[in-house]
N, C-alpha and C positions, 0 to 999 in steps of 0.2 A: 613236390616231394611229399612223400605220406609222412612224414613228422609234423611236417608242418603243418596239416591238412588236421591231423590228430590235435595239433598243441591249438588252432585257431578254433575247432569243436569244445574242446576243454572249456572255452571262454576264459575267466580269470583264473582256472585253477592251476596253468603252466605259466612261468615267469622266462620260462627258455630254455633253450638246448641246449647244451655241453655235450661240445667234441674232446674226448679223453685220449690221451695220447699214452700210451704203455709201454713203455721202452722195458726189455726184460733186465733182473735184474744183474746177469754180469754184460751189459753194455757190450755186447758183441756184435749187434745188428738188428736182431729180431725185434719185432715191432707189432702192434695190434693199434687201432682204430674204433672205439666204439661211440656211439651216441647216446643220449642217457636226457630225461627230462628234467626239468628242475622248477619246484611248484608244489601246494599242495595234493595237485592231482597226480603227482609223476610215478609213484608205485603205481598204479593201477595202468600209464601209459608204456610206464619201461616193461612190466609184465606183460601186456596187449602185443608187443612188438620181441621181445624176449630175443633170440639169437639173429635175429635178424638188424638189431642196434648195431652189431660187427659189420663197422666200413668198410675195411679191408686190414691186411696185415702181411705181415713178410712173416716167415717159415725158415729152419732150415731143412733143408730137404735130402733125397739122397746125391742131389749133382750141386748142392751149396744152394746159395739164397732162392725163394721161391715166395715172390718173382726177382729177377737180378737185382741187390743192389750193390753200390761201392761198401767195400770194407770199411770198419772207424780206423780215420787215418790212425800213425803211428804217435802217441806224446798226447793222445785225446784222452780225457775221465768220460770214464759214465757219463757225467754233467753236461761235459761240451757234448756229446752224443747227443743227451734227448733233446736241445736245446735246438741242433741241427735239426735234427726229426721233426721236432715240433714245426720248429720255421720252415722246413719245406710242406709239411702235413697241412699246414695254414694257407699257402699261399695255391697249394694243390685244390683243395676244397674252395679257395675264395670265388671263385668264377660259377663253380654248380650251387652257393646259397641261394635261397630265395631271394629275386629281387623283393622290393619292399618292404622286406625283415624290418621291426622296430629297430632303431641303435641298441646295442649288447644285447640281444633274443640268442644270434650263434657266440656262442663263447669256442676256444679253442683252446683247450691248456692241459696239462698233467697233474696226477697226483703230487701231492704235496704245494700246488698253488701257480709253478712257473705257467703263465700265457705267455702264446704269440700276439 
């Protein structure tokens, strides 16, 4: 993976990567994905790699979600939404990390703090 590839060049000056998870904010579905370095050296890696940090993300589009997902059930906050997102975003990403990542190098969490 070129982050990785970036953050092991850096030598000591990346501490890790953080996956950001962005649930919009009326909790309706839409959702973004981005990657971000974390480290003295990380402004000059997050600028190096600039729109290309965006994982992926859901849309709404003109024929509804793009790419399909399920709607937030009915009786769900905001919270329980990004919380879903997250836990599935984490467990979707776990298999493409780098095998032999140090423990905590991929973090996976939201604004405001909540990790998977």
């Amino acid at each position: 993976m070129q982050l990785q590839a970036a953050a092991e060049q850096a030598g000591g000056g990346i501490d890790g990567i953080a996956i950001d998870v962005f649930v919009d904010q009326d909790g309706e579905g839409p959702f973004d994905v981005w990657a971000r370095f974390e480290g003295d050296a990380a402004f000059g890696l997050d600028r190096r790699f600039d729109d290309d940090r965006r994982l992926f993300g859901v849309e709404w589009g003109e024929e509804g979600w793009e790419p399909e997902v399920p709607g937030r059930p009915r009786g769900w906050t905001r919270d329980d939404l990004e919380r879903a997102v997250l836990d599935a975003v984490a467990e979707w990403l776990a298999p493409l990390l780098p095998l032999g990542s140090r423990e905590g190098f991929w973090r996976v969490g939201a604004p405001g703090g909540l990790t998977a």
